[in-house]
LUMKEFI-418509 format. One record per residue (C-alpha): x, y, z; residue in one letter. Coordinates in pm, 1 decimal. Layout:
BEGIN
        xx        yy        zz  residuo
         X         Y         Z        a
...
//
This chain:
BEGIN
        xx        yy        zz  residuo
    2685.8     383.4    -899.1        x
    2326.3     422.2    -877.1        x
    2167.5     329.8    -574.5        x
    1993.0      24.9    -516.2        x
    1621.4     -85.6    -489.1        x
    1549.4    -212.1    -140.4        x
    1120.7    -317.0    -187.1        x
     970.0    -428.8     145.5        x
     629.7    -554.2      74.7        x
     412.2    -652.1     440.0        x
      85.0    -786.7     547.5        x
    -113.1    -987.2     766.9        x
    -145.0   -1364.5     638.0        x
    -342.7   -1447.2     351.7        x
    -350.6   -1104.1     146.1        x
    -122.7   -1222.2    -118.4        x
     209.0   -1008.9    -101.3        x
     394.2   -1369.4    -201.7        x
     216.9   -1350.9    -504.3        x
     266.5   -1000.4    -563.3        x
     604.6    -939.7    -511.5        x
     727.6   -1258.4    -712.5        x
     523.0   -1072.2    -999.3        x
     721.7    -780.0    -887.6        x
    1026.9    -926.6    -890.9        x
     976.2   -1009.1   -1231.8        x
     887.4    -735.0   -1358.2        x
    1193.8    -528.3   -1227.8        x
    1460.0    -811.0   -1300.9        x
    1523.3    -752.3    -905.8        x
    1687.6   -1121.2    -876.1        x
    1682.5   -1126.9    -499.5        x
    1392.1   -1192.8    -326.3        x
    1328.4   -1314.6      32.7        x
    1062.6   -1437.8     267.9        x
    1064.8   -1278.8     607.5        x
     951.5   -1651.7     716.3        x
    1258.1   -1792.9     623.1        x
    1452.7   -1549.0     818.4        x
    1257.5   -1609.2    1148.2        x
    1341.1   -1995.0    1082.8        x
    1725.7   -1884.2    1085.2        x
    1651.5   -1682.4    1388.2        x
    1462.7   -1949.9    1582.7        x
    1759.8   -2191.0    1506.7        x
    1973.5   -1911.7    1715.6        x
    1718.8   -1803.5    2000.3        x
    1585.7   -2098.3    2199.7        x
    1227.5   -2145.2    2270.0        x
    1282.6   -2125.7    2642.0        x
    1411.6   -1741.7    2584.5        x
    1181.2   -1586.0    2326.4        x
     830.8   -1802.5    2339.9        x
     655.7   -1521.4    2095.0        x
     896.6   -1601.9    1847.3        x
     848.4   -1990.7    1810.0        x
     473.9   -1929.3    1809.0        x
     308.0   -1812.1    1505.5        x
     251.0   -1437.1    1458.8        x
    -161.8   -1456.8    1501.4        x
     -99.3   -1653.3    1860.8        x
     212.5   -1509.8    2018.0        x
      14.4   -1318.0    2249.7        x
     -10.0   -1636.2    2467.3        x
     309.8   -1605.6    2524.0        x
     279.3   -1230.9    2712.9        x
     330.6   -1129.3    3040.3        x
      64.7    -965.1    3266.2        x
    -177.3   -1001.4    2943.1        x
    -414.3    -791.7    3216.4        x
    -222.4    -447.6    3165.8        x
    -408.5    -485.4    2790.5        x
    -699.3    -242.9    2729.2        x
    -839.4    -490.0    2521.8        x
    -859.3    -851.0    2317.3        x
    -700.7    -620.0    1998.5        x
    -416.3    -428.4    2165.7        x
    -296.7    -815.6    2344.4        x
    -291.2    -916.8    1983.0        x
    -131.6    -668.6    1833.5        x
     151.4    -669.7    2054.9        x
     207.4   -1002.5    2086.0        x
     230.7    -996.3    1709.0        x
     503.7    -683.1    1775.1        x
     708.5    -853.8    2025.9        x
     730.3   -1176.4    1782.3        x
     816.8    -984.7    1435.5        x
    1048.2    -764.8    1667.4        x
    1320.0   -1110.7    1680.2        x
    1302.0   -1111.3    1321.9        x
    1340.1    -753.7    1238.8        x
    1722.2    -700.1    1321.6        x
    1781.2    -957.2    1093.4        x
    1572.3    -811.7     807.4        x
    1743.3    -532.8     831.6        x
    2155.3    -717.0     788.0        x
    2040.8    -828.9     471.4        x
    1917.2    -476.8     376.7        x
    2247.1    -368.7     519.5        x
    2417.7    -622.7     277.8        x
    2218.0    -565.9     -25.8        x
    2291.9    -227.3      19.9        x
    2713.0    -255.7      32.6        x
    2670.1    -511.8    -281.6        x
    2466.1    -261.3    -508.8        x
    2224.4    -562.5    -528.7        x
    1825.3    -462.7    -571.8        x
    1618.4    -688.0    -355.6        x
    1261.8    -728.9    -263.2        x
    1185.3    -856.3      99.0        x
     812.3    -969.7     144.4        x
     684.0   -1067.0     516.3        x
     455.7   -1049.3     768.9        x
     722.5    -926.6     980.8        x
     771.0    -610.7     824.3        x
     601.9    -371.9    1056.2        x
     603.9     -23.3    1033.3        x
     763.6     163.9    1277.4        x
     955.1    -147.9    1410.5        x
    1154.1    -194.6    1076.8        x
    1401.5     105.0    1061.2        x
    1407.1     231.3     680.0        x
    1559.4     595.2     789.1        x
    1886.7     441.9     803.9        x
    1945.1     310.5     479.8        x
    1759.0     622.6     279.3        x
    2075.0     732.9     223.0        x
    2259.9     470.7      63.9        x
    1924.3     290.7    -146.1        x
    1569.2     392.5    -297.2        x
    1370.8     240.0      -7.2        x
     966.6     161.7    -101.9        x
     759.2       2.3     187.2        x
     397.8    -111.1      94.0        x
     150.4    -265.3     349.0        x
    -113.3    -456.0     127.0        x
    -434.0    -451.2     281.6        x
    -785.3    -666.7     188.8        x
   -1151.0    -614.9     313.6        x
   -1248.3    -913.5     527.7        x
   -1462.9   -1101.3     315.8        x
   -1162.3   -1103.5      16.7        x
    -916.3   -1215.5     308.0        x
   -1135.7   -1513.6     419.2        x
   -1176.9   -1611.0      41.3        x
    -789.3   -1559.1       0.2        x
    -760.2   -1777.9     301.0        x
    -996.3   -2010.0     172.3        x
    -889.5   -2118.4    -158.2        x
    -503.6   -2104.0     -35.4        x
    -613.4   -2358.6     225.5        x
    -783.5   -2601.9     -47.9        x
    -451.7   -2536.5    -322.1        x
    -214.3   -2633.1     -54.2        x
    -454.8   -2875.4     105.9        x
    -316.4   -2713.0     522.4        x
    -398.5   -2380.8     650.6        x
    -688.7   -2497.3     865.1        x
    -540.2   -2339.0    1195.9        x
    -495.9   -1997.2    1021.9        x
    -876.2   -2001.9     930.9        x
    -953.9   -2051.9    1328.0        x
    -750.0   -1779.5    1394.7        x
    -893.7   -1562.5    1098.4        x
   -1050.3   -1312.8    1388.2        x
    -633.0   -1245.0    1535.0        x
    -515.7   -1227.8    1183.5        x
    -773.8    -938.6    1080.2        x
    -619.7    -779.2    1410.1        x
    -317.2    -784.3    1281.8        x
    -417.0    -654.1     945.1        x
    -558.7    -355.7    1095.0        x
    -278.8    -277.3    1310.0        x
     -32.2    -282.5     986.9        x
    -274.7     -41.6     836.9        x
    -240.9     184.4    1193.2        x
     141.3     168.4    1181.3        x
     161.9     222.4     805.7        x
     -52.4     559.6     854.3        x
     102.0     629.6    1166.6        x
     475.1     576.4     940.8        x
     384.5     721.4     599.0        x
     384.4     389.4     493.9        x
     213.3     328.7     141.8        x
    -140.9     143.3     139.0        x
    -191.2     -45.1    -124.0        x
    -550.6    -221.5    -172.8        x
    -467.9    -589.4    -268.4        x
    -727.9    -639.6    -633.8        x
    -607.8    -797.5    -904.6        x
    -269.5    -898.0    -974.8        x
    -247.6    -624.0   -1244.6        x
    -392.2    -391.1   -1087.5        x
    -227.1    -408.0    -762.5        x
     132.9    -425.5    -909.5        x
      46.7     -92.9   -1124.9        x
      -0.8      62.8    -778.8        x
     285.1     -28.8    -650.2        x
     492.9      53.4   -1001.0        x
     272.4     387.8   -1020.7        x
     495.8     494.0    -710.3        x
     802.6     343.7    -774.4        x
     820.9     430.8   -1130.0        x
     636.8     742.4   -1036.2        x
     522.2     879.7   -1410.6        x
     350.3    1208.1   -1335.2        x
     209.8    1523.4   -1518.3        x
     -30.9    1815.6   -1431.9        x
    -295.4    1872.5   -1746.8        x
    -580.2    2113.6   -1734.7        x
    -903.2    1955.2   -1749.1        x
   -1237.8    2190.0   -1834.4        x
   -1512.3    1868.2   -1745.5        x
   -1764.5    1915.0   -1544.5        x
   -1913.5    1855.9   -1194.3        x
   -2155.6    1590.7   -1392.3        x
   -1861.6    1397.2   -1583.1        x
   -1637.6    1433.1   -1263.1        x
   -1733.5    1029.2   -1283.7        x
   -1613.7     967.2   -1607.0        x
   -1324.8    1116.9   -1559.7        x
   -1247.0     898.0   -1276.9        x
   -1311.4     609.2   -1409.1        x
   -1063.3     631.5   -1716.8        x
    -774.5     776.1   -1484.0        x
    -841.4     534.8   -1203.3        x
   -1071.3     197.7   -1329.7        x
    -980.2     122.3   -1703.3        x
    -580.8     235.8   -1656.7        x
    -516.1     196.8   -1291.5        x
    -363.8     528.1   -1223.7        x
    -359.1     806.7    -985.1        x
    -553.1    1180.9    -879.8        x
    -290.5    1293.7    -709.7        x
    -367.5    1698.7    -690.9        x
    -617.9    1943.2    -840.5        x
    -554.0    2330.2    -773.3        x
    -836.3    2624.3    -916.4        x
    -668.1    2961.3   -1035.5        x
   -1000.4    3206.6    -928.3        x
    -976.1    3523.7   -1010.0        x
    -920.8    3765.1    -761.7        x
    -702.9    3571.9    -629.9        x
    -284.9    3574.8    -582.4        x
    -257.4    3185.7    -527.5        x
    -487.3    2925.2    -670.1        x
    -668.2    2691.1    -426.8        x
    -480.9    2351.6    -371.8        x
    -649.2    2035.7    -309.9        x
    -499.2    1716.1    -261.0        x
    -698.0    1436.3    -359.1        x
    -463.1    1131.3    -337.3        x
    -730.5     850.6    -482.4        x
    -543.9     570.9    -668.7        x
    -773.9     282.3    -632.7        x
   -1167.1     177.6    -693.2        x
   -1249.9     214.7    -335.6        x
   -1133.5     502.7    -246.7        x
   -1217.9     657.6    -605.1        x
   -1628.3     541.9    -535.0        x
   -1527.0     703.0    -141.1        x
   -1465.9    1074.7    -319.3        x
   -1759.9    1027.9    -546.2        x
   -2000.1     923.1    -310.6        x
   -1901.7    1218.0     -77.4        x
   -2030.2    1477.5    -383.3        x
   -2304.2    1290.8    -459.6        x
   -2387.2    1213.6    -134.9        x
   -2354.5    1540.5     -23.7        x
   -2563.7    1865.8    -173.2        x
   -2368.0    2127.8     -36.7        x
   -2024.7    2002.9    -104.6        x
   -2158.8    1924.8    -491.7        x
   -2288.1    2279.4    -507.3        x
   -1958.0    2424.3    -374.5        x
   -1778.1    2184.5    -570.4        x
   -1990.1    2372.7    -888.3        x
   -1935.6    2685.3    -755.9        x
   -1537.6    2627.0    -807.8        x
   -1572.8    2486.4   -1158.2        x
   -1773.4    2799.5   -1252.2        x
   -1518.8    3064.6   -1111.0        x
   -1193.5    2874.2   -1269.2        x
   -1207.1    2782.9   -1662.8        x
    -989.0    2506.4   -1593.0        x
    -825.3    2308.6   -1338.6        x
    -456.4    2259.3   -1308.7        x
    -488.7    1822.6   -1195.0        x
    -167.3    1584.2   -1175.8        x
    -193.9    1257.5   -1217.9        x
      19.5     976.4   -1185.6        x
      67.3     638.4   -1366.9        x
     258.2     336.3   -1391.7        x
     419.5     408.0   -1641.5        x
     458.8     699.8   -1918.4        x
     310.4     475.7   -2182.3        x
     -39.4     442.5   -1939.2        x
      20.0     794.0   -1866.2        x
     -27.9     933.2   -2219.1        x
    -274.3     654.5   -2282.7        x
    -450.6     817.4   -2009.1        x
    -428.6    1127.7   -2168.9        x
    -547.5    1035.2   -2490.8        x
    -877.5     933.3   -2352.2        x
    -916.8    1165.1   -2156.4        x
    -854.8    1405.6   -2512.3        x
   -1074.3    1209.1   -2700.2        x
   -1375.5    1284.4   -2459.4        x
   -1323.9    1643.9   -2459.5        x
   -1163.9    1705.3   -2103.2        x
    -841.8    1819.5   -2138.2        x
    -810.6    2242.2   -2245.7        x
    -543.5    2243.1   -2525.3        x
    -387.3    2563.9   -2605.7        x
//
């Protein structure tokens, strides 16, 4: 049998991983999906507020609840692991119902805040399912929005706005761990475009093309891989003459932010833009993979990129 789909989707309060990974859920037919939140209500039912404190606070204030809070460098680090010590009750849990998911051959998608990198151990089950871990992440003024209108649809949430400043702590320190753990990033944007993302590396469609642009269109080219179809630069390697191997780069940019990051760098930048030139003028093409959601965006992709006259066809 083939082996099962275990999706852990994390992040700090208010990014929107509910959302995304009921979308997700759909889309896969995965069946089983669970809330990290329930869990820790199962758990606090078991362990007594008198023995774990951190756990029957909420994640953004369990710090309170820490011993010789003075051995902390700073405001962030007491945060941080307060928020560790109170997903770390929760966590052994989380990972029995991986455990059972994984002897029933049943897919599942857990979504939490609880899900930390590095605390959650996904080694162990590697063997026995396809494991996929995404941290969402948000820039601060989309969180407090986020926060915002959740607060007004729901009509509570008021407590979680006063403790916006601990819950951008948090978010950061999912993005250290996730780094730290080879953990996926994935910018929370649109719906769509932050499920292709995550399906771009699940689903994983991939394929090197050679691509004769220029350093000028560099831009364009961009945009139709990354903006209008949502997928992925993974690689771009230069076969110079002269030369045994051809010169690897890995670019990695699968989102607008990071994509606008690598342009502004060569335009930004005259000397990397005229070595960047110098490399397009000593290779007649360049070898670049990219990566999609899908191998119906993936040719789509490749179409356009056709149709502008990018792509060396021989």
């Amino acid at each position: 049998m083939r082996k099962p789909y275990v999706i852990l989707i994390g992040s700090a309060s208010g990014i929107g991983k509910s959302t995304i990974a009921a979308e997700l859920a759909k889309q896969l037919h995965i069946k089983h999906l669970i809330e990290s939140d329930f869990i820790r209500a199962v758990v606090r039912g078991i362990i007594g507020k008198e023995y774990a404190p951190a756990l029957h606070s909420s994640s953004y204030d369990a710090y309170k609840h820490l011993r010789n809070k003075s051995r902390y460098e700073d405001y962030n680090e007491l945060v941080s692991s307060g928020f560790d010590e109170h997903a770390s009750y929760v966590i052994p849990a989380l990972e029995k119902i991986i455990q059972r998911a994984i002897t029933d051959y049943d897919d599942i998608i857990i979504e939490g805040v609880h899900l930390v990198p590095g605390l959650i151990d996904t080694d162990q089950f590697r063997e026995y399912a396809n494991i996929y871990f995404f941290i969402l992440s948000s820039d601060e003024e989309s969180h407090k929005e986020r926060f915002v209108k959740r607060a007004i649809q729901i009509q509570r949430g008021g407590k979680q706005l006063d403790f916006f400043k601990e819950n951008r702590i948090i978010h950061n320190h999912l993005l250290r761990q996730a780094e730290k753990n080879d953990v996926d990033v994935i910018k929370a944007e649109s719906i769509d475009k932050t499920l292709d993302s995550i399906l771009a590396i699940i689903n994983k469609s991939c394929t090197t093309i050679k691509l004769i642009n220029t350093v000028d269109e560099v831009a364009d080219v961009i945009n139709i891989i990354i903006t209008q179809n949502n997928g992925s630069l993974e690689k771009v390697s230069y076969n110079i003459p002269g030369f045994k191997e051809p010169l690897i780069r890995n670019i990695n940019v699968s989102d607008v932010a990071s994509a606008e990051k690598f342009l502004n760098k060569i335009n930004d930048d005259e000397d990397k833009k005229e070595y960047l030139s110098k490399l397009y003028d000593l290779s007649d093409y360049r070898n670049t993979t990219i990566c999609a959601s899908n191998r119906e965006r993936l040719d789509k992709i490749i179409d356009e990129l056709n149709e502008k006259g990018y792509v060396l066809n021989e």
